[in-house]
C-alpha positions as CSV (number, residue, x, y, z in Angstrom):
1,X,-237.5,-37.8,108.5
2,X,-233.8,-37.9,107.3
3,X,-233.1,-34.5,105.3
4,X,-230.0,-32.1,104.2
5,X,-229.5,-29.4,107.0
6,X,-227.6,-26.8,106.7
7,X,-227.3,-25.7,110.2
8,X,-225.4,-22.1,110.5
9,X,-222.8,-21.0,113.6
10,X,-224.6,-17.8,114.0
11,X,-225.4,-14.5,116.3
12,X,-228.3,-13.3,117.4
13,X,-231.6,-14.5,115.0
14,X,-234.9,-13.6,114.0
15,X,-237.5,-14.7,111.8
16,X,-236.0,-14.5,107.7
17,X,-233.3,-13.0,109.2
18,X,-229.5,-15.3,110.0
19,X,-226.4,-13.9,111.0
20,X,-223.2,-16.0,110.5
21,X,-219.8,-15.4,112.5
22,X,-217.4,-15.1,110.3
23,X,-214.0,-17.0,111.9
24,X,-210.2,-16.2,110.7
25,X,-207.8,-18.8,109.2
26,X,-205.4,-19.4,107.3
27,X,-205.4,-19.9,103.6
28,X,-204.9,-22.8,101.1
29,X,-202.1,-20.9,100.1
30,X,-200.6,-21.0,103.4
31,X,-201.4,-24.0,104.4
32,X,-199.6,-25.3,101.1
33,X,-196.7,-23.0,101.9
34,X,-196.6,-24.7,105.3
35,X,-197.0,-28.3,103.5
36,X,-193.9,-27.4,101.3
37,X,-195.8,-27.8,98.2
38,X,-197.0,-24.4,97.2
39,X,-193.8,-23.8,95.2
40,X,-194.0,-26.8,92.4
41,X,-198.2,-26.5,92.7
42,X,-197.5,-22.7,91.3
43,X,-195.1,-23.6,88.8
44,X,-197.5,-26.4,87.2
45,X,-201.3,-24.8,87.7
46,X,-202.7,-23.1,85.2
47,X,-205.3,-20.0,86.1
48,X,-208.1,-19.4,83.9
49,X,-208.6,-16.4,82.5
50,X,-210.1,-13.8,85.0
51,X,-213.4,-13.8,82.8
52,X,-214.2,-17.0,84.0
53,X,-215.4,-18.2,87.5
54,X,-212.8,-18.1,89.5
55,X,-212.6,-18.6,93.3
56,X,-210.6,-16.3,95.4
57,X,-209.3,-17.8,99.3
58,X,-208.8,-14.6,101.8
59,X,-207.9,-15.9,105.1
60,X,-210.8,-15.8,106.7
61,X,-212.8,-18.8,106.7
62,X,-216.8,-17.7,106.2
63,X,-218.9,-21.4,107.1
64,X,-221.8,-23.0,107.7
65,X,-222.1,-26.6,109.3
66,X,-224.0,-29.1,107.2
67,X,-225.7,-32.1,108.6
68,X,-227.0,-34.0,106.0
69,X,-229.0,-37.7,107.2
70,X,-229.1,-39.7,109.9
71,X,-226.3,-40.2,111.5
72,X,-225.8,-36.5,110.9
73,X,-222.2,-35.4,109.5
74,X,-220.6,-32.2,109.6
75,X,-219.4,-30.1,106.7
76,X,-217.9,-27.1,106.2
77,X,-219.3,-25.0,103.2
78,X,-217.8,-21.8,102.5
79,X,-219.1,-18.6,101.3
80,X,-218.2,-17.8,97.5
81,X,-219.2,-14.8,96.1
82,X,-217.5,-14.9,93.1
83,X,-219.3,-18.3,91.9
84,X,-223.1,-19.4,92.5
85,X,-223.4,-23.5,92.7
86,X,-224.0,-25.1,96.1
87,X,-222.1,-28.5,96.3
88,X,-220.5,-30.8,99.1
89,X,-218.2,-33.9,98.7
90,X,-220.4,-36.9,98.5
91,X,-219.6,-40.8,98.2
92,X,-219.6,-41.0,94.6
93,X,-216.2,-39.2,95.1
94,X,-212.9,-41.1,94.7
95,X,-210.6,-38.3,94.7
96,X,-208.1,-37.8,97.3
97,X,-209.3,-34.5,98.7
98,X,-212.6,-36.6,100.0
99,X,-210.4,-38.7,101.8
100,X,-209.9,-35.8,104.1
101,X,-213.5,-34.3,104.4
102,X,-216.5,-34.9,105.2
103,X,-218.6,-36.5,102.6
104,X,-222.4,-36.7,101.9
105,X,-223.9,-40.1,102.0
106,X,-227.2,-39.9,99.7
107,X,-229.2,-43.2,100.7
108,X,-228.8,-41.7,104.6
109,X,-231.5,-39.2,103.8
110,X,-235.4,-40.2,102.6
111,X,-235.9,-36.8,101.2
112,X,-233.1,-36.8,98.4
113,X,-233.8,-37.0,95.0
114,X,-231.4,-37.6,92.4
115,X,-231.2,-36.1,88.6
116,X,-228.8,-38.3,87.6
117,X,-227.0,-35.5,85.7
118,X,-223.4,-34.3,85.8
119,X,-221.4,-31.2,84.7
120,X,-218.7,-29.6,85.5
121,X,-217.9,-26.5,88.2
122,X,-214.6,-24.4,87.0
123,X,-212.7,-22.4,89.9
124,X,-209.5,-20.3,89.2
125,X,-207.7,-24.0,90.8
126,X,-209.2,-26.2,88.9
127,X,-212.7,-27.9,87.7
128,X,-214.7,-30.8,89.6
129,X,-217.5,-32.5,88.7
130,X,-220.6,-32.9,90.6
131,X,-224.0,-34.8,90.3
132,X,-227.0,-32.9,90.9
133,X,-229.8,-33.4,93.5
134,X,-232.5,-32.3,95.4
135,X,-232.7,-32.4,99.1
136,X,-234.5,-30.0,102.3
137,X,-232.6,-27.2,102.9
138,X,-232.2,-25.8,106.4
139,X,-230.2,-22.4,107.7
140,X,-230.8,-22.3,111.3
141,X,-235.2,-22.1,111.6
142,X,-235.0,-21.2,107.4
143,X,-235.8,-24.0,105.2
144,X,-235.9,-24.2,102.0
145,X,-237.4,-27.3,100.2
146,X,-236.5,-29.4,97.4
147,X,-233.4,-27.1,96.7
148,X,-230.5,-28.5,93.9
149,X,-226.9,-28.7,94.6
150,X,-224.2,-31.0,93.5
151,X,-222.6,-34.3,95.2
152,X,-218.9,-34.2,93.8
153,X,-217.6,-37.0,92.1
154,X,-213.9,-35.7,91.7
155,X,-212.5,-32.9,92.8
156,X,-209.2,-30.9,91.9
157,X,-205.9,-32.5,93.9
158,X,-203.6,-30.2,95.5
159,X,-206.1,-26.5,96.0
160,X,-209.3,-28.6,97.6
161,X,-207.2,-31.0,99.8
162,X,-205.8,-28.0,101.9
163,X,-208.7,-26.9,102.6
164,X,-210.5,-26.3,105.5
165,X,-214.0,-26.3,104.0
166,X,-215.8,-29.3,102.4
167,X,-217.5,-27.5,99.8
168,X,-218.8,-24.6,98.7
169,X,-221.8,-22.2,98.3
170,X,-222.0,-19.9,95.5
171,X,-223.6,-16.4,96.5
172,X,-223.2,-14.8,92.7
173,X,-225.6,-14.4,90.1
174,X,-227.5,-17.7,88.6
175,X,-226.2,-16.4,85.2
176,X,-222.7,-17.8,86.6
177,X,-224.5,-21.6,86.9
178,X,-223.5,-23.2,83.6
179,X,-225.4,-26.1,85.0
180,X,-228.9,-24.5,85.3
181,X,-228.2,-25.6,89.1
182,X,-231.1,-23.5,91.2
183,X,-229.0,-21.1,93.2
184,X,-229.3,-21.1,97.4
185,X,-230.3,-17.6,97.2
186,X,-232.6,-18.2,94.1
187,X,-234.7,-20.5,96.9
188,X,-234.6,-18.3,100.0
189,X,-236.3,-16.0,97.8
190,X,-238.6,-17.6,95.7
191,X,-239.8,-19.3,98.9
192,X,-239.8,-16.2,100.8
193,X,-237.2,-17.4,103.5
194,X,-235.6,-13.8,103.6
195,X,-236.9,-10.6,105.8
196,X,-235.6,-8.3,102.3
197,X,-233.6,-9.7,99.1
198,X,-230.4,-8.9,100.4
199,X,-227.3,-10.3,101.9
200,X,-224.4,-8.0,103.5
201,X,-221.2,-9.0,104.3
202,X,-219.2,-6.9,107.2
203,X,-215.2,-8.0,107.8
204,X,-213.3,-6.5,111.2
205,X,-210.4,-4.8,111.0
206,X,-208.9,-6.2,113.9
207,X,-206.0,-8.2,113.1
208,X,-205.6,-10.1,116.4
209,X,-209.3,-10.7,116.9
210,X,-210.5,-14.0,116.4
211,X,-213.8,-12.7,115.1
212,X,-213.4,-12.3,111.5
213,X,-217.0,-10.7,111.1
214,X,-220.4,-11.6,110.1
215,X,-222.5,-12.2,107.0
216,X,-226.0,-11.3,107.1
217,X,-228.9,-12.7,105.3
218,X,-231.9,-10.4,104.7
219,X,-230.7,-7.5,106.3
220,X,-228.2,-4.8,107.0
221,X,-226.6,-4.5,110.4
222,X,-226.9,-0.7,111.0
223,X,-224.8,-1.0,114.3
224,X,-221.2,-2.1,112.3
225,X,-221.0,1.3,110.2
226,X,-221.7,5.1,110.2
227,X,-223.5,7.0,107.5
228,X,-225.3,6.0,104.6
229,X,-225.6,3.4,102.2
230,X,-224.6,4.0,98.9
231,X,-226.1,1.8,96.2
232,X,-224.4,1.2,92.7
233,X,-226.6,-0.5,89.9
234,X,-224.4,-3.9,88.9
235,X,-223.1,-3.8,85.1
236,X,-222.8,-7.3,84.9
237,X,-225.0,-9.9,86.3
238,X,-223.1,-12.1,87.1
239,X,-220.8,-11.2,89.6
240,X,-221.3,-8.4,91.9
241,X,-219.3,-6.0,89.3
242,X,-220.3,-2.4,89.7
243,X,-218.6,0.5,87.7
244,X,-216.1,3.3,89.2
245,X,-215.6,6.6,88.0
246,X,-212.5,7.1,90.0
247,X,-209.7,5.4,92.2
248,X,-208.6,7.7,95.3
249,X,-206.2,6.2,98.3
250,X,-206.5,9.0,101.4
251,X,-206.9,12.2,99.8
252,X,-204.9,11.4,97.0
253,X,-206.7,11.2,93.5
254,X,-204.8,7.9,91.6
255,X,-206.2,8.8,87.7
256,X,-206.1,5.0,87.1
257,X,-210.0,4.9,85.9
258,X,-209.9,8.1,83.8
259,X,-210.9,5.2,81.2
260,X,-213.5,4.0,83.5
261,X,-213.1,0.5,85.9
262,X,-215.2,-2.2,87.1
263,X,-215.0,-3.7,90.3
264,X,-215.8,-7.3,91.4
């Protein structure tokens, strides 16, 4: 049976519980720099405001492979947590940044199911629109079923065809889908595909390193810190915004949140 598999590079597994190996690169930004386009794209772009979703590229690159069908195709999806849908580049899509990625072939796979409905995804680059579908869901021996993402039909120029990743998967709050798009993590739980609701994220310090460091569904990974957890209620579900009394750098006090700050 052809299906959508997500199939993760990760550590060590068990059952409801994947660990993905997070891998440095470098950004769009430098990669534009490098292209000798950066400079006119920043003149011309226009940022949303930073209420809206906007999508923020570190350089580390934080992927999963994606093997849709049969033939099976790779894609690279990357990590957002600062937006929630789950979309790759599909065939419908006649923008140039497909040309350059891997794109997702819908009549390849018996188990898809079409909506036939499009909206519109906004990042901090730019908005592309996607068509939504249904389609098996696997992350290494998880598997989710009948789960919704979007097959792009255009995607922003210059930001997406820089970039390493294909598309993208959304790890904020299903408040942040203006589509009503099920979220990834909306189905891992709902289908109980998780060993605890959680996700952690853990990024090394070590400049040189090739290892970036890992994100972890379902669990905590006592063994990369010391001490405890401290929780912090979110203010704002949407993102993961919690509030902060204080700002301190070392031992020094800054004052900047004698007002009171929220972080994202």
């Amino acid at each position: 049976m052809k299906r959508l598999v997500l199939a993760l590079l990760c550590l060590q597994l068990s059952q409801g519980l994947v660990r993905i190996k997070l891998k440095k690169a470098k950004s769009i930004r430098d990669k534009m720099r490098e292209a000798g386009v950066l400079e006119d794209y920043l003149k011309n772009v226009k940022y949303k405001p930073a209420s809206e979703a906007q999508v923020v590229y570190e350089p580390i690159t934080n992927h999963l492979d994606v093997s849709p069908g049969s033939p099976l195709p790779n894609f690279l999806v990357l990590f957002d947590t600062g937006s929630s849908s789950l979309w790759v580049p599909s065939t419908y899509c006649q923008s140039p940044p497909c040309y350059n990625h891997a794109k997702f072939n819908p009549s390849a796979s018996s188990t898809f199911t079409s909506s036939n409905q499009t909206y519109n995804v906004s990042y901090g680059s730019g908005t592309l629109t996607v068509l939504l579908g249904r389609d098996t869901l696997r992350i290494q021996n998880i598997t989710v079923t009948n789960q919704e993402f979007g097959l792009s039909k255009n995607e922003p120029t210059q930001s997406f065809y820089y970039a390493d990743f294909d598309g993208i998967l959304g790890m904020g709050y299903p408040s942040l889908e203006s589509g009503g798009m099920a979220t990834v993590l909306q189905g891992l739980l709902q289908q109980n595909q998780l060993a605890q609701p959680i996700f952690s994220i853990y990024f090394s310090r070590e400049p040189a390193y090739n290892y970036g460091g890992e994100l972890i569904l379902g669990e905590v990974n006592t063994q990369l810190f010391r001490g405890d957890i401290l929780w912090a209620a979110v203010t704002q579900q949407r993102y993961w915004q919690v509030a902060l009394d204080e700002f301190g750098i070392g031992d020094v006090v800054t004052g900047w949140c004698r007002q009171g700050c929220q972080l994202r």
